[in-house]
N, C-alpha and C positions, 0 to 999 in steps of 0.2 A: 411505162409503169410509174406512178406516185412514188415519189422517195417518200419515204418514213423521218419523222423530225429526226432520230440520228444519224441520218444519212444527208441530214441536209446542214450539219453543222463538222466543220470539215476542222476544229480544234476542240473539238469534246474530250474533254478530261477521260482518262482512264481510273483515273480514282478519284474518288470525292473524302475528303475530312469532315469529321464532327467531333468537336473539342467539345468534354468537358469531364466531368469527377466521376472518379470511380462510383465512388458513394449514392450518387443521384442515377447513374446509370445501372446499377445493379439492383436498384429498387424494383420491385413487384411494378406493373403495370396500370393494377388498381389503385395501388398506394402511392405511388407516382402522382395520379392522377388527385387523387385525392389532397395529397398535399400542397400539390400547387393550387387546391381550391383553398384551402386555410391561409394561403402567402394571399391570395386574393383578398380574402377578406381584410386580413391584417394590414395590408396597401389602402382598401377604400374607408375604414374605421379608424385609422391611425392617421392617416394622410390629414386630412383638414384638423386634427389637433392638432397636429405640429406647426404646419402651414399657417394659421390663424398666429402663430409666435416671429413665422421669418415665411414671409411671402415671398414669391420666387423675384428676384431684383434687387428686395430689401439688401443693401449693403452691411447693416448695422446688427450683429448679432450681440446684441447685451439682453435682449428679452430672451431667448432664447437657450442663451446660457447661463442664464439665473433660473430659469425652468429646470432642466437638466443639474441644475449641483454642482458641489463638489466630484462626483465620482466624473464627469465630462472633463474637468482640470486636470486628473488624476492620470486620465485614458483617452488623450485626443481623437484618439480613433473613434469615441463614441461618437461625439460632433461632425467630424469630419465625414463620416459613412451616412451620418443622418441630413445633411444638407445636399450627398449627392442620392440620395433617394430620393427626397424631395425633388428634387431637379429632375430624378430620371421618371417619376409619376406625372408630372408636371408637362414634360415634354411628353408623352405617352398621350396624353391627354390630349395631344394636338394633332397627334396622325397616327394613323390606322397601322402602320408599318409593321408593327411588331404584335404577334399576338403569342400570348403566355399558352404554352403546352406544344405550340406547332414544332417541328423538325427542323431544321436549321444547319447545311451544309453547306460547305465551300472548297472550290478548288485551288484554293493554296492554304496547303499545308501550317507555313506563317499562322494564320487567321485563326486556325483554329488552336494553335500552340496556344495564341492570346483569349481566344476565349474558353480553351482547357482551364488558365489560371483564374479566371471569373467565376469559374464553376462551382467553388467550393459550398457554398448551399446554396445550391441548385441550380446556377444561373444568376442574369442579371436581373430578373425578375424578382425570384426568389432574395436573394441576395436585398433588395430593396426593403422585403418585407420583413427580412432579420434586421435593419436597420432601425427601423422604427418598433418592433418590440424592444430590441436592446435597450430604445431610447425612454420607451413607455415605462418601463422596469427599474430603469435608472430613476424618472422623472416621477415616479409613484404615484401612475397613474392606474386608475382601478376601476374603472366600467367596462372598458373596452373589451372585457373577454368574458364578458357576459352575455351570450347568446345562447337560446332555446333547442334553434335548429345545427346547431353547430356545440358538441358538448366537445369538454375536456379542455378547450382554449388553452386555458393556463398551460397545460401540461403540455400542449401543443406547440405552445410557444418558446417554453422549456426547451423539447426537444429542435425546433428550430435554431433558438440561439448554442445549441449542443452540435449537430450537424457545422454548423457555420464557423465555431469554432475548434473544432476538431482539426486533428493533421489533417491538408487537403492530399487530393488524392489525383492531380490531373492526365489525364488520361486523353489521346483522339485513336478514332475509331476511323480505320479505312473503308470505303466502301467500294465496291468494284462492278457491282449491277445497279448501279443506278441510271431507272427510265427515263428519259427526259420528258416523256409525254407526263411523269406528276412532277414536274420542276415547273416552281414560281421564282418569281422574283419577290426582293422582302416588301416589297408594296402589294404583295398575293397576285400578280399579272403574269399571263401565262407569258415564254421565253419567247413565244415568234417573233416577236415585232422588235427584240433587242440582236435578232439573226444579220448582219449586214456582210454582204458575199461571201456567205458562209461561216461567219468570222462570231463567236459570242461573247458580245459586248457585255458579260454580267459573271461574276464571279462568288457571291452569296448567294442564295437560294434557299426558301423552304420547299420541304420536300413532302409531297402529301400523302405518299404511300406508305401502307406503315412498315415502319420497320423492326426487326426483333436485334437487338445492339448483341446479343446473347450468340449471334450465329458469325460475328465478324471479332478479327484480331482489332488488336488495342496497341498503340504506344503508349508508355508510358512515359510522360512528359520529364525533363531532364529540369532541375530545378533553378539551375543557371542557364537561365533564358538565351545569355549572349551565345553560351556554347550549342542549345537545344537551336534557336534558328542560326547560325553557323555563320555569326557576325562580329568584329570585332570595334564598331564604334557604337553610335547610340540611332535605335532603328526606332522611328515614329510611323506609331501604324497608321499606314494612309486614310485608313475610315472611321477612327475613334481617334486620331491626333494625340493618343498618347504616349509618353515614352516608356522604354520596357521597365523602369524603374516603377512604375506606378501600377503597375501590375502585380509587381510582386508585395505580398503578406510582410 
């Protein structure tokens, strides 16, 4: 008799995480959806004005922060969020790995603590495209949310830079049935060919079935990272190389 792919992986997680915010996880399904089309849009209308000021390499940001003001002096954090969106479009641009809206579990725990804390609007997707309103808003920039097919922008965006900066709310979600027959890898490849004598070489995954977050318990994420992963020097996440300080708001 054919073993079944979970029969044929002999360390298959019993539980799968999915970090992220309260906030974007409690959203309606449609509105979910919907809002990540407006982050979209704000990513590819926002993106080559800023880029055209600090192209990705450019060392020298003085054009850049003479565009932005005063209020960018004020609040490093505007500059600072808006050169790694730029960065994170930029790279997005180069491979296919990541696609905005898909599912996104991992079987360590860890992983999704960190990307619980990213989550605060929406993800690192989302997250990008609050970036560049804040930046747009700040730099008094005024076309951009002029579109036909897409009304209300402003207020859209409003609400976005509201979400983003609201208390975060980070939260991972256990899962306990999950198929392996809809598990990819983040390059979208199915898991066989990552099976080696039974053994799975891959620890992220999108996950294609849908899922309703509504029927599964929640942690809620402990705010002091060192104590929530249960470490006491400085832990760099092996696959964003960042440290947990950088994580935190």
């Amino acid at each position: 008799m054919e073993q079944g792919l979970r029969e044929q992986i002999t360390n298959y997680p019993e539980v799968f995480y999915h970090g992220t915010d309260l906030a974007f996880s409690s959203m309606p399904e449609d509105f979910r959806k919907l809002y990540l089309e407006y982050c979209k849009y704000f990513r590819e209308t926002l993106y080559p004005r800023f880029y055209e000021y600090h192209p990705i390499g450019e060392e020298d940001d003085t054009r850049i922060k003479a565009l932005l003001g005063r209020p960018a002096e004020d609040d490093p954090k505007i500059l600072k969020n808006l050169l790694e969106a730029l960065l994170d479009i930029s790279s997005s641009r180069l491979t296919e790995e990541y696609e905005y809206g898909d599912f996104y579990i991992t079987s360590h725990r860890f992983s999704a603590v960190m990307y619980a804390q990213k989550a605060f609007a929406g993800g690192e997707f989302a997250f990008s495209a609050y970036a560049l309103v804040k930046a747009a808003k700040v730099a008094g920039l005024q076309d951009w949310y002029l579109n036909e097919k897409l009304p209300n922008l402003e207020k859209i965006a409003d609400s976005l830079i509201g979400l983003a900066e609201a208390e975060p709310h980070p939260v991972i979600y256990k899962l306990t049935d999950v198929d392996p027959e809809y598990l990819r890898t983040e390059c979208n490849e199915r898991i066989e060919k990552y099976i080696r004598n039974g053994w799975l070489n891959e620890t992220e995954f999108r996950y294609n079935k849908p899922v309703d977050l509504s029927q599964y318990e929640y942690d809620v994420v402990d705010k002091d990272l060192k104590k929530e992963i249960g470490i006491t020097g400085t832990l760099i996440h092996y696959h964003l190389g960042l440290k947990i300080e950088e994580w935190c708001r």
